[in-house]
PDB file of N, CA, C and O in Angstrom, chain B, residues numbered from 101:
ATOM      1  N   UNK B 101     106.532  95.213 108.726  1.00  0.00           N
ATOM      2  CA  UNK B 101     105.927  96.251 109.550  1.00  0.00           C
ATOM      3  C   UNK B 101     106.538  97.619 109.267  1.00  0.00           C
ATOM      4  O   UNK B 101     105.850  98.637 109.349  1.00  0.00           O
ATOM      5  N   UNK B 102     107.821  97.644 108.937  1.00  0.00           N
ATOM      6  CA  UNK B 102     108.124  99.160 108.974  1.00  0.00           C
ATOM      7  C   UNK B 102     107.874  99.471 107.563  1.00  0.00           C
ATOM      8  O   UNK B 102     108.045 100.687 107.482  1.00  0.00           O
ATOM      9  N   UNK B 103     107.452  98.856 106.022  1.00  0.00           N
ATOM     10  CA  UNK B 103     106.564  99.458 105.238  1.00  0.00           C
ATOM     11  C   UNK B 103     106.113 100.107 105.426  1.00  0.00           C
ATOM     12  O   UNK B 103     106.383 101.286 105.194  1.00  0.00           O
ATOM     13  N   UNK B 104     104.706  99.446 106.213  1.00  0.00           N
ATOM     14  CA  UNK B 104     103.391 100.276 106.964  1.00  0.00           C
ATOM     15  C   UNK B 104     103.332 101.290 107.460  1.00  0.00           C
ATOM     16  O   UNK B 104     102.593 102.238 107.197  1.00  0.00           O
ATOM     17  N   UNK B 105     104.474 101.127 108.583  1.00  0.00           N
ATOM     18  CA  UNK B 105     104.851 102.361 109.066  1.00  0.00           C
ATOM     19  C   UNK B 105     104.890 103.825 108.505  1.00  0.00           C
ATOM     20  O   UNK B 105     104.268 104.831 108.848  1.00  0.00           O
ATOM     21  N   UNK B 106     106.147 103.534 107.197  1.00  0.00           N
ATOM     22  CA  UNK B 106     106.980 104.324 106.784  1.00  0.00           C
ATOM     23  C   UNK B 106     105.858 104.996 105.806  1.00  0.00           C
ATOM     24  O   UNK B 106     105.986 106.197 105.566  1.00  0.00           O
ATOM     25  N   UNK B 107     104.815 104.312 105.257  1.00  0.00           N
ATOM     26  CA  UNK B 107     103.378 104.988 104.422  1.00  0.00           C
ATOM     27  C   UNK B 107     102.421 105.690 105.699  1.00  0.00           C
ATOM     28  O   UNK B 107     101.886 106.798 105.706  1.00  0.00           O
ATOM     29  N   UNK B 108     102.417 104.972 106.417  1.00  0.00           N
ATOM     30  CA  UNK B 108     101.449 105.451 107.736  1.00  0.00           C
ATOM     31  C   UNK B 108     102.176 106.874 108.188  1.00  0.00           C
ATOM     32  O   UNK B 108     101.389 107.802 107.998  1.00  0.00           O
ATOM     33  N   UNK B 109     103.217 107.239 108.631  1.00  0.00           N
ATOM     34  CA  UNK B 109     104.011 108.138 108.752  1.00  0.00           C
ATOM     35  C   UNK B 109     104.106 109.688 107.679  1.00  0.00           C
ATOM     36  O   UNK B 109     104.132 110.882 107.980  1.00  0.00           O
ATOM     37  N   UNK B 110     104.131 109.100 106.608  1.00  0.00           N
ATOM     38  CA  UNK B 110     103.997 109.974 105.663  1.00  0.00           C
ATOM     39  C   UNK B 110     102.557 110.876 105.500  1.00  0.00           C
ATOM     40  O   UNK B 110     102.333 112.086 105.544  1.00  0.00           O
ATOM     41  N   UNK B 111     101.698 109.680 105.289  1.00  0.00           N
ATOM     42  CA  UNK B 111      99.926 109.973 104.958  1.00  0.00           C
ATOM     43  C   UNK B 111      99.798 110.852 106.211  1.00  0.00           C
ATOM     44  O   UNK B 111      99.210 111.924 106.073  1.00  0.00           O
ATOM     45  N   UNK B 112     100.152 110.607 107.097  1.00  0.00           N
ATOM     46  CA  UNK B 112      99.819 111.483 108.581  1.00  0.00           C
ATOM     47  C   UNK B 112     100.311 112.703 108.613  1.00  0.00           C
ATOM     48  O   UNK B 112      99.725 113.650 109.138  1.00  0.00           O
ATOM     49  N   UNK B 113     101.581 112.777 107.975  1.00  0.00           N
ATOM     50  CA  UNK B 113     102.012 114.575 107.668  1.00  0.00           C
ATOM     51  C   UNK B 113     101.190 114.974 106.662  1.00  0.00           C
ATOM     52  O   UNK B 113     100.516 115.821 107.248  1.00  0.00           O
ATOM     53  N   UNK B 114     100.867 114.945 105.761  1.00  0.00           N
ATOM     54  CA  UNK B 114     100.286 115.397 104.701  1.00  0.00           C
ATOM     55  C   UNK B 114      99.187 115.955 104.715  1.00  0.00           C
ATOM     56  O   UNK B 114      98.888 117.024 104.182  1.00  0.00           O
ATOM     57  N   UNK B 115      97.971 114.642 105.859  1.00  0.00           N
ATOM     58  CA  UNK B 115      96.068 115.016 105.612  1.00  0.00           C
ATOM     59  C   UNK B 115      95.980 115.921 106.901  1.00  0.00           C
ATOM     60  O   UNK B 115      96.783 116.162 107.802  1.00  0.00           O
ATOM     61  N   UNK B 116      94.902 116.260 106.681  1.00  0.00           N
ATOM     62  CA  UNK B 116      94.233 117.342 107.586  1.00  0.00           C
ATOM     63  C   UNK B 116      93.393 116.787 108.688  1.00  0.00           C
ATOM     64  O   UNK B 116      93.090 117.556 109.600  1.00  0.00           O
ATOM     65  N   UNK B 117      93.014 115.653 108.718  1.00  0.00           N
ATOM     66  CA  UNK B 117      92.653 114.161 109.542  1.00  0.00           C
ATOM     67  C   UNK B 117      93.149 113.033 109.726  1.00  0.00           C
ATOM     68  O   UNK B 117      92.719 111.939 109.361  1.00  0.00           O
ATOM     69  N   UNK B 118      94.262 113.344 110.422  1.00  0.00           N
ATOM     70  CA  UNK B 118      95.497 112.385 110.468  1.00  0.00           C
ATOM     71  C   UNK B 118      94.737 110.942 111.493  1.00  0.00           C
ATOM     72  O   UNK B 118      95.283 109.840 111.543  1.00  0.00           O
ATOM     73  N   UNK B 119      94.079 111.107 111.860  1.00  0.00           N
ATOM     74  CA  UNK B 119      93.348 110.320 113.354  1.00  0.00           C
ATOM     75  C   UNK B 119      92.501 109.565 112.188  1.00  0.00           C
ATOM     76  O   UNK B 119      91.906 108.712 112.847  1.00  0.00           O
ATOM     77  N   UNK B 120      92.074 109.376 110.730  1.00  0.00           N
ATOM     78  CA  UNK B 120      91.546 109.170 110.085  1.00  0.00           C
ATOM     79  C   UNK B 120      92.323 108.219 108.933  1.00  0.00           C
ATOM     80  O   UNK B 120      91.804 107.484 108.093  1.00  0.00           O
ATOM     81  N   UNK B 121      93.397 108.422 109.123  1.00  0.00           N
ATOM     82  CA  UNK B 121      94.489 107.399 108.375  1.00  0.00           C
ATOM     83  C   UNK B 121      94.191 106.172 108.851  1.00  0.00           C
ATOM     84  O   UNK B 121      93.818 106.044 110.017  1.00  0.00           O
ATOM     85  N   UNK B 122      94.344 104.876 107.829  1.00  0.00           N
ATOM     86  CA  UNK B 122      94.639 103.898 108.128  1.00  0.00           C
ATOM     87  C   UNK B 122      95.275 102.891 106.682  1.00  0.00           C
ATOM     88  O   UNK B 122      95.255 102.769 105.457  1.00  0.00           O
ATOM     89  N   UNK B 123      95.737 102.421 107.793  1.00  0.00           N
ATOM     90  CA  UNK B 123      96.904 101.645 106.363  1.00  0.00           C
ATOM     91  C   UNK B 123      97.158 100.239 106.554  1.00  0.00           C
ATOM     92  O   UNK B 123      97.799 100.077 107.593  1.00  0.00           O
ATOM     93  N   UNK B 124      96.902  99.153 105.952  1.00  0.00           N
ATOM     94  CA  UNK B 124      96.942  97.454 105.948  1.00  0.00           C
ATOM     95  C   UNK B 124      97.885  97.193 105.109  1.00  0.00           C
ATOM     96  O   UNK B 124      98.304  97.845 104.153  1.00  0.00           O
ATOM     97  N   UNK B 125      98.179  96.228 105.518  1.00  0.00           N
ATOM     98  CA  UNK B 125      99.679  95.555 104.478  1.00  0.00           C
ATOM     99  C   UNK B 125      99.209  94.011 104.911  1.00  0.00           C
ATOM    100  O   UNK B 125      98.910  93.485 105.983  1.00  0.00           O
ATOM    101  N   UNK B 126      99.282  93.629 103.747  1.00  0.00           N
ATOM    102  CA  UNK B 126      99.032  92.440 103.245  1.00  0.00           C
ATOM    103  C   UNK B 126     100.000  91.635 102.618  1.00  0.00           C
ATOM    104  O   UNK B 126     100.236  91.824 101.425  1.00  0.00           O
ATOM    105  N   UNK B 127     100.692  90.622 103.354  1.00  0.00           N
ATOM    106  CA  UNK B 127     101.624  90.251 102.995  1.00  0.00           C
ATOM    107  C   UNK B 127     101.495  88.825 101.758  1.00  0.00           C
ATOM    108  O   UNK B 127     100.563  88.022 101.797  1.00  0.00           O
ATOM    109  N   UNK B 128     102.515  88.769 100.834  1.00  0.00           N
ATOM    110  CA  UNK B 128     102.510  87.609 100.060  1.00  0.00           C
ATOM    111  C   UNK B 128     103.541  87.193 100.167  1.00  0.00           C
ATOM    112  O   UNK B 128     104.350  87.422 101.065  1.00  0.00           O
ATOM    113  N   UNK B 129     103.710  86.142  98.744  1.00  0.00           N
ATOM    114  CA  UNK B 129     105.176  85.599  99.216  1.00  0.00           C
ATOM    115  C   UNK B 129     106.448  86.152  99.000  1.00  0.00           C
ATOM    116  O   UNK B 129     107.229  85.936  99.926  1.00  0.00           O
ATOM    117  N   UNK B 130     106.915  86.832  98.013  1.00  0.00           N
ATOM    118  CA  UNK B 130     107.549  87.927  97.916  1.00  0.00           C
ATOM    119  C   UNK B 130     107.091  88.991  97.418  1.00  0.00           C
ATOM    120  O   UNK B 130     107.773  89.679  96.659  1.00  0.00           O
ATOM    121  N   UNK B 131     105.729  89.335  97.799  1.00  0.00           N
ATOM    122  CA  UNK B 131     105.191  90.718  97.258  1.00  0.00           C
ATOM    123  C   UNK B 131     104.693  91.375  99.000  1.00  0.00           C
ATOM    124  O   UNK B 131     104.778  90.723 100.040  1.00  0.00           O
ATOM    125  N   UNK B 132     104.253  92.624  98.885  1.00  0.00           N
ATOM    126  CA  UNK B 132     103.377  93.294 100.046  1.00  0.00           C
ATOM    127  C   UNK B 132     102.692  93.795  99.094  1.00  0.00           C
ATOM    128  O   UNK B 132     103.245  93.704  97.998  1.00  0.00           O
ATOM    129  N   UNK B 133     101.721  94.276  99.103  1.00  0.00           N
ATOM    130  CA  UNK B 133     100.664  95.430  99.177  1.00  0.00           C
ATOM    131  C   UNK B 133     100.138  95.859 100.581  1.00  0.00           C
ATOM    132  O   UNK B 133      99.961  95.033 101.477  1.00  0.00           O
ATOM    133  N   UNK B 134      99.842  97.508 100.760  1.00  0.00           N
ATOM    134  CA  UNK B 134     100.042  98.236 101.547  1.00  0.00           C
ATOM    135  C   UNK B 134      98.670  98.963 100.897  1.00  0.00           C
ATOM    136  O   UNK B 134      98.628  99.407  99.749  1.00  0.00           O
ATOM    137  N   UNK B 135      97.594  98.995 101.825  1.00  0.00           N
ATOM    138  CA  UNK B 135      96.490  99.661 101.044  1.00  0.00           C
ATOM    139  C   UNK B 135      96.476 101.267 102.416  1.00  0.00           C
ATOM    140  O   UNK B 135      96.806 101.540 103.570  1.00  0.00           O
ATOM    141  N   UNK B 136      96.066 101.655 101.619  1.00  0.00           N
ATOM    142  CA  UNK B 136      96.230 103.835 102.585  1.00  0.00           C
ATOM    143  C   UNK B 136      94.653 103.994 102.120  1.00  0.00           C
ATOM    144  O   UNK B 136      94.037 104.076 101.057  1.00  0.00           O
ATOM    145  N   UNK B 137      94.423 103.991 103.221  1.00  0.00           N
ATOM    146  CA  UNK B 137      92.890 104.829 103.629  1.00  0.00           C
ATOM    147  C   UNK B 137      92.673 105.987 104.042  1.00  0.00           C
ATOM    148  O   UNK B 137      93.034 105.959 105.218  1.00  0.00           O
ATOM    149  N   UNK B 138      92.168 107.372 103.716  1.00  0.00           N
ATOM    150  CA  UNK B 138      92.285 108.818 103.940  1.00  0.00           C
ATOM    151  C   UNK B 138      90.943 108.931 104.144  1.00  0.00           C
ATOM    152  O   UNK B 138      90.067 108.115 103.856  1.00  0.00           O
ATOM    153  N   UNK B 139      90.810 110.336 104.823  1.00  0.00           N
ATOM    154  CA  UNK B 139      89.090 110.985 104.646  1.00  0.00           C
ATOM    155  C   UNK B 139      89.099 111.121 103.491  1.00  0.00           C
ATOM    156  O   UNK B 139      90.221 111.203 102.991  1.00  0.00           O
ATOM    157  N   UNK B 140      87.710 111.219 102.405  1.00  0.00           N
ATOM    158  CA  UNK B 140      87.647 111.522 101.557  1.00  0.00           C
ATOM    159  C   UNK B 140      88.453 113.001 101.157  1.00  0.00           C
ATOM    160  O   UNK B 140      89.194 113.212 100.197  1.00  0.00           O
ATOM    161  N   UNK B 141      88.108 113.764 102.046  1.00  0.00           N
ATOM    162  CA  UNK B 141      88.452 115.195 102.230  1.00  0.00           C
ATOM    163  C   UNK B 141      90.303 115.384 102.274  1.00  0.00           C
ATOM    164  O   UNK B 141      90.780 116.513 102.394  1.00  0.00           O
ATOM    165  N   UNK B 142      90.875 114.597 102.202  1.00  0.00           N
ATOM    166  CA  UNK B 142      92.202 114.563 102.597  1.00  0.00           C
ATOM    167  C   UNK B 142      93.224 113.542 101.244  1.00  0.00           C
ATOM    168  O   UNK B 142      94.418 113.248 101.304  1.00  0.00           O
ATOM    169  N   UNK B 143      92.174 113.193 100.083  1.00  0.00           N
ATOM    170  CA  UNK B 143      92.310 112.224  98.895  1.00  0.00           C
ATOM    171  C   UNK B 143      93.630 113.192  97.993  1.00  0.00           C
ATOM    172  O   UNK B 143      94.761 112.913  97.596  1.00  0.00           O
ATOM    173  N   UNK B 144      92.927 114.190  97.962  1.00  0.00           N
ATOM    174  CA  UNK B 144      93.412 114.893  96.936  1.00  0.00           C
ATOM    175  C   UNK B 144      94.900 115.342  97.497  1.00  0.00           C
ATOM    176  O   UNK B 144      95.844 115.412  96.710  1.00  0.00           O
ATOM    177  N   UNK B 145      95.053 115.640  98.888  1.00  0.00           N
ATOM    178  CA  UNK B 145      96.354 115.631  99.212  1.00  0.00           C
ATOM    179  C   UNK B 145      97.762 114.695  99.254  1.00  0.00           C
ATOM    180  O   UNK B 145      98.961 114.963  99.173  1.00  0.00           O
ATOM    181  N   UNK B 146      96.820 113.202  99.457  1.00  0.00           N
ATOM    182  CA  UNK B 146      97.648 112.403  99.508  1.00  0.00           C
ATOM    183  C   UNK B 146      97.894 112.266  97.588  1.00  0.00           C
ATOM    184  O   UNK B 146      98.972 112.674  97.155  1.00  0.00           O
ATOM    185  N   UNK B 147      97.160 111.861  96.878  1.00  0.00           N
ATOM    186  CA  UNK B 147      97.732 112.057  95.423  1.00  0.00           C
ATOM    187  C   UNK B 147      98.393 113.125  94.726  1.00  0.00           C
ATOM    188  O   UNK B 147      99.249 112.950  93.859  1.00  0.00           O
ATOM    189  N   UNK B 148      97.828 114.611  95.267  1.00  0.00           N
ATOM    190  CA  UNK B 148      99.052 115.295  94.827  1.00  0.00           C
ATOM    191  C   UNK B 148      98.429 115.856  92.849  1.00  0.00           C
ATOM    192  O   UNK B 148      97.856 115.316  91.903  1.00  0.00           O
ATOM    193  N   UNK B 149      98.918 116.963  93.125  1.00  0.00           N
ATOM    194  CA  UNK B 149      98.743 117.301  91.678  1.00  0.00           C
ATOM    195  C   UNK B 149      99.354 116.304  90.642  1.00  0.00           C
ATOM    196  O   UNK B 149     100.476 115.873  90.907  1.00  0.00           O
ATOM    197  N   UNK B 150      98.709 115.863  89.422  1.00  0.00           N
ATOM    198  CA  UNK B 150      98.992 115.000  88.914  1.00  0.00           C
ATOM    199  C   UNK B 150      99.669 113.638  89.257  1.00  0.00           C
ATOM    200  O   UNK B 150     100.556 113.115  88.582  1.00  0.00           O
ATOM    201  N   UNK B 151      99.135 113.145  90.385  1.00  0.00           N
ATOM    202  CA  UNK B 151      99.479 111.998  90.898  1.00  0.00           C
ATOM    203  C   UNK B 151     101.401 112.108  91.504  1.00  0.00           C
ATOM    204  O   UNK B 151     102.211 111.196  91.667  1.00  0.00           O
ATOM    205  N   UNK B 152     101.519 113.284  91.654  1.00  0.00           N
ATOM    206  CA  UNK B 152     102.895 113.203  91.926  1.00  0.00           C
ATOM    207  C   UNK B 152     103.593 112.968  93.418  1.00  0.00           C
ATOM    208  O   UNK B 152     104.699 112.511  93.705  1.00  0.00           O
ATOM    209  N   UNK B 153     102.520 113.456  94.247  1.00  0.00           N
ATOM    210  CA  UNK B 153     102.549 112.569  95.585  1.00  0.00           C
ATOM    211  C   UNK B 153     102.592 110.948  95.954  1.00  0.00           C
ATOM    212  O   UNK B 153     103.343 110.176  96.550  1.00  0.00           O
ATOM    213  N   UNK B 154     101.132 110.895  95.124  1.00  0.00           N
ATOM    214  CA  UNK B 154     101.132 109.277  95.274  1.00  0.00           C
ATOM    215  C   UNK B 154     102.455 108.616  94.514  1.00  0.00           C
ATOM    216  O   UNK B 154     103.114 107.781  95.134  1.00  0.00           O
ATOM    217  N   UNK B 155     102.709 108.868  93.617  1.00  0.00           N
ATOM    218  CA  UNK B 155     104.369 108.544  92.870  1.00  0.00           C
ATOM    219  C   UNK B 155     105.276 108.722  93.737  1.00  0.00           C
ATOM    220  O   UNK B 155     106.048 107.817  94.055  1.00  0.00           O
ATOM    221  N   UNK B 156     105.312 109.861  94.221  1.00  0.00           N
ATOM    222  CA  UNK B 156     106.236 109.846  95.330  1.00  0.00           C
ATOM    223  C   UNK B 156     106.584 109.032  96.395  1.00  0.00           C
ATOM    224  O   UNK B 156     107.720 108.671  96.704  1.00  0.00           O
ATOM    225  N   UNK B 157     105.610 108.784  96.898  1.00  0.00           N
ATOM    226  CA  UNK B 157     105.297 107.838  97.827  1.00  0.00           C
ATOM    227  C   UNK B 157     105.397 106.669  97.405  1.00  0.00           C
ATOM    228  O   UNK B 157     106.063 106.013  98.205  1.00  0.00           O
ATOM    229  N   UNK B 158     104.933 105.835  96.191  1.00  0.00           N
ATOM    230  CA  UNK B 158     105.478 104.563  95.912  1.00  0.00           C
ATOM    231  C   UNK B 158     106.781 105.061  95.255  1.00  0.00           C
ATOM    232  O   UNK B 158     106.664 104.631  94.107  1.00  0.00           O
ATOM    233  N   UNK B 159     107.602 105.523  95.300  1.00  0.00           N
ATOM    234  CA  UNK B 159     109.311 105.247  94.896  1.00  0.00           C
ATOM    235  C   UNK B 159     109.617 105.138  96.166  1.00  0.00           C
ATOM    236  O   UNK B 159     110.427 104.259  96.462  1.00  0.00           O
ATOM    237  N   UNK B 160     108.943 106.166  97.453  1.00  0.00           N
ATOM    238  CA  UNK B 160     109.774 105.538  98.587  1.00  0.00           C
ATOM    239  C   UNK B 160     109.640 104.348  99.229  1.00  0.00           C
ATOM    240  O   UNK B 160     110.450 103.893 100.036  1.00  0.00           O
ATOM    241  N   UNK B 161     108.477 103.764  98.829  1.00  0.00           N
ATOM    242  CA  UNK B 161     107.746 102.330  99.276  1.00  0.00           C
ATOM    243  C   UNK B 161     108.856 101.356  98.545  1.00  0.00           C
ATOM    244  O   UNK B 161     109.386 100.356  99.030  1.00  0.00           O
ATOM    245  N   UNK B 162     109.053 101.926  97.257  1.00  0.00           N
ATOM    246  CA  UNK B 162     109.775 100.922  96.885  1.00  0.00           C
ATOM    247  C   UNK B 162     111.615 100.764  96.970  1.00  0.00           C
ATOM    248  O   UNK B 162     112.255  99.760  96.656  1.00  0.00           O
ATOM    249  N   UNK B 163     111.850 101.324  97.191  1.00  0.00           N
ATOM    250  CA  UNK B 163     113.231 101.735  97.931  1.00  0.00           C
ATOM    251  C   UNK B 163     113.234 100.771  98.538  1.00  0.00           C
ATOM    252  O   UNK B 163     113.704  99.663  98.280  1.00  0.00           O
ATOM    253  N   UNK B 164     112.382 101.373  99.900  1.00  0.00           N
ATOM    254  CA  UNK B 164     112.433 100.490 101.171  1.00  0.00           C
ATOM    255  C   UNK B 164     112.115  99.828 101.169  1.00  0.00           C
ATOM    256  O   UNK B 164     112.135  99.453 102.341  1.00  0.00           O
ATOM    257  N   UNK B 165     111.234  98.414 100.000  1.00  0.00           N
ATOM    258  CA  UNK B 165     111.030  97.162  99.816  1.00  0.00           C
ATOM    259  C   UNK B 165     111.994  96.336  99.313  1.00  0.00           C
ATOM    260  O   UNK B 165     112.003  95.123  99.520  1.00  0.00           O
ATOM    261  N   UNK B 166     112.892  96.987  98.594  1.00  0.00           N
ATOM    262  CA  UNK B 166     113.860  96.517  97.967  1.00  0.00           C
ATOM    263  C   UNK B 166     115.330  96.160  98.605  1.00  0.00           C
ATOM    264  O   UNK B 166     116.180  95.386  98.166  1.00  0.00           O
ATOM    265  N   UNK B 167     115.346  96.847  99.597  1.00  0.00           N
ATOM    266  CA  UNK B 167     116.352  97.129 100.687  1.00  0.00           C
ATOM    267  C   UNK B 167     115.966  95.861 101.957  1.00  0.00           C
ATOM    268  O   UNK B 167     116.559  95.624 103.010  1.00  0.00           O
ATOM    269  N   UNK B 168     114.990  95.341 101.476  1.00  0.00           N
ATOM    270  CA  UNK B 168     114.404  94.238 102.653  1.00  0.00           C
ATOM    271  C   UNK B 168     114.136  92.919 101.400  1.00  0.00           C
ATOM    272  O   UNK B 168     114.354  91.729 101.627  1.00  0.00           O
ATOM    273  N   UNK B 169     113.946  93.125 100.911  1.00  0.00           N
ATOM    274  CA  UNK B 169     114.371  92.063  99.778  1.00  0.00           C
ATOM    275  C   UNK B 169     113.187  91.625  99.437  1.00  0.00           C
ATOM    276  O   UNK B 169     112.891  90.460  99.701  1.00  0.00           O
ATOM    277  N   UNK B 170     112.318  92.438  98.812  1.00  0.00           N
ATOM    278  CA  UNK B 170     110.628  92.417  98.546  1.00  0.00           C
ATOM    279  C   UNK B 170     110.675  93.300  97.647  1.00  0.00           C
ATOM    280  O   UNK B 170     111.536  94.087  97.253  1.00  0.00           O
ATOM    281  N   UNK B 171     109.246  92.975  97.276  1.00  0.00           N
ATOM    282  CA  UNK B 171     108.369  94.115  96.207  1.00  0.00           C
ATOM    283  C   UNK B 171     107.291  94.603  97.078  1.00  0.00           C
ATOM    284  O   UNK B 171     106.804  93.990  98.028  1.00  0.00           O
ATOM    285  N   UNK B 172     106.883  96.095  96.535  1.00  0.00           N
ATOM    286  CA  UNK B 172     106.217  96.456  97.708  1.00  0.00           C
ATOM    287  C   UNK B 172     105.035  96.899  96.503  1.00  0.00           C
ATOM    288  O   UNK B 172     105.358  96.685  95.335  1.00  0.00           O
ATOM    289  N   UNK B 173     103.573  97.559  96.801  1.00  0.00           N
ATOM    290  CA  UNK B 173     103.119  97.897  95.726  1.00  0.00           C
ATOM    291  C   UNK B 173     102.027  98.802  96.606  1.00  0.00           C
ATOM    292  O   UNK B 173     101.653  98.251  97.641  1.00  0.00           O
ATOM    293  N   UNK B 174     101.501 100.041  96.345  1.00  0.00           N
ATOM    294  CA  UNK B 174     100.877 100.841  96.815  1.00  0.00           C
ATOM    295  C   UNK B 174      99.716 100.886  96.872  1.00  0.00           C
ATOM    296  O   UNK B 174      99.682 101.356  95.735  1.00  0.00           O
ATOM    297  N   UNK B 175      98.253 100.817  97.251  1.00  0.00           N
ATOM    298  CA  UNK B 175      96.932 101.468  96.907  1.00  0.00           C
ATOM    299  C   UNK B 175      96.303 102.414  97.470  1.00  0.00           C
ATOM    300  O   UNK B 175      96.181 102.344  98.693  1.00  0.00           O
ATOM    301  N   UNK B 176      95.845 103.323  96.902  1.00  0.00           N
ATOM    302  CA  UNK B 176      95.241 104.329  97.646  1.00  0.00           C
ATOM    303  C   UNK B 176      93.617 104.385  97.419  1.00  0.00           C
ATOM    304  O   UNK B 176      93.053 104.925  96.468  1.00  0.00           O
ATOM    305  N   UNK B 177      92.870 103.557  98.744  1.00  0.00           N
ATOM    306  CA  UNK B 177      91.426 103.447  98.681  1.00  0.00           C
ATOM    307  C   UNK B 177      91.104 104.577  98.534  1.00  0.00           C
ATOM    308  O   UNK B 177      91.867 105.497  98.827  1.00  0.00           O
ATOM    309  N   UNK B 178      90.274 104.708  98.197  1.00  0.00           N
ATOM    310  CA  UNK B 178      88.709 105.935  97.820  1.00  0.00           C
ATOM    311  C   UNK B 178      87.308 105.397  98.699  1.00  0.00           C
ATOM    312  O   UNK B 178      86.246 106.012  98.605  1.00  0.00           O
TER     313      UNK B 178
END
């Protein structure tokens, strides 16, 4: 849960329709995926010029997966 969070948290500072975020984590057996849903209108913020947001954001995903003794892995729906 505090994955989720910690992506849910982030995506919400960033978009301009924060009430429009939503974020699922899907657990495996030692993996997560964590899928981030934005307004369309709010895409381009969360990726970031040359994907350097969304990068950003999975190094901190993965930090904090690693620190819990998992792999964590990012998607950002469209």
């Amino acid at each position: 849960m505090a994955l989720r969070t910690l992506i849910e948290t982030i995506a919400r500072s960033l978009v301009e329709y924060p009430d429009e975020v939503e974020v699922a984590e899907i657990d495996g057996d030692h993996n997560t995926i964590i899928e981030l849903r934005v307004a369309r209108e709010d895409l381009g913020k969360v990726i970031g010029r040359d994907g350097r947001t969304a990068q950003s954001m999975r190094t901190l995903l993965t930090a904090a997966s690693s620190k819990v003794g998992r792999r964590a892995h990012l998607d950002i729906i469209d």
